[in-house]
N, C-alpha and C positions, 0 to 999 in steps of 0.2 A: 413764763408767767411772772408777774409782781408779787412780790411778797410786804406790803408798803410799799419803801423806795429800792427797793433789793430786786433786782430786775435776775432770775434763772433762767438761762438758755443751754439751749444743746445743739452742739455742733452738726450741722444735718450732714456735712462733707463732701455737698454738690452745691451750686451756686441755685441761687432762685431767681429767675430775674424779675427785678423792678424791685426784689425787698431792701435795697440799700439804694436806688436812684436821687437823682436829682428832686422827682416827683413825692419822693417818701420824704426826701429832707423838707422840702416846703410842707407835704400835710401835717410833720408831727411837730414843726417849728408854731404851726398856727393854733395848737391843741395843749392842754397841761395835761400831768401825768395822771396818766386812770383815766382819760378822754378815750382813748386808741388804745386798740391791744398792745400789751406788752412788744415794747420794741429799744434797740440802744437808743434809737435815736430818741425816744421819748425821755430816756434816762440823763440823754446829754442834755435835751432842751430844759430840763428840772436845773441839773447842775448851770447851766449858763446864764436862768433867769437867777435862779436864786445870790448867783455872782454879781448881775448888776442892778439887780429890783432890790435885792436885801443889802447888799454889800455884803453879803457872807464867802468868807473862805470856802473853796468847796478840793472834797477829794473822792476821786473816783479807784474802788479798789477791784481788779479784775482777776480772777483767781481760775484755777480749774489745775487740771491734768495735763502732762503732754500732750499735744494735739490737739486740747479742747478748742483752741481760737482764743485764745488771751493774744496775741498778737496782731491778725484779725478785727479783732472786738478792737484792741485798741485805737489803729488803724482808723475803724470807722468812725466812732467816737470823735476821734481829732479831725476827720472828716466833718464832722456835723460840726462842730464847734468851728472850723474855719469858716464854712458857708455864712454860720450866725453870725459871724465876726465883719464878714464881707459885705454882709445883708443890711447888716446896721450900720455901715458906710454907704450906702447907697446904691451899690451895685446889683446888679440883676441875677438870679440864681441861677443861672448857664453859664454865669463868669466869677466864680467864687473857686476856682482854681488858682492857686498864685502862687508864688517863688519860695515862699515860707511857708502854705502848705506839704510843697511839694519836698522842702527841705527836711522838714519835720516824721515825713511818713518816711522818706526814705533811711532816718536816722533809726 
């Protein structure tokens, strides 16, 4: 759920499929936040506008418990943020994978 911009989740601890696809990243990239149910990616797409619509510094804080997915979460997030990145160079979102994605997640 959102709480304003404070996005709560809970670790379900089995995958869903299609809640973090290719498909999710383009619906929640076209959408601002409170459009679509509470999702990271809606949380990323806030942070990313706000970074080059406003010029505002942005910081994303990811908290929880062992286990909770703060790793995960982060994961996805820099996921969604490289697509955007990709996206706004001109590339097509089935090729928004790339060598400093892939550097970054694995770090």
């Amino acid at each position: 759920t959102n709480i304003g911009s404070i996005l709560a989740s809970v670790n379900p601890y089995k995958p869903i499929p299609g809640l973090y696809s290719v498909d999710a990243i383009d619906l929640y990239r076209q959408h601002r936040l409170g459009e679509l149910p509470p999702h990271i990616f809606a949380t990323a797409n806030e942070c990313y506008c706000c970074l080059w619509k406003r010029h505002d510094s942005q910081c994303v804080l990811i908290s929880g418990e062992s286990g909770a997915g703060k790793t995960e979460s982060t994961k996805l997030l820099l996921k969604f943020l490289s697509a955007m990145s990709q996206t706004s160079l001109g590339a097509p979102a089935s090729e928004t994978s790339t060598h400093v994605e892939e550097a970054i997640l694995e770090s």
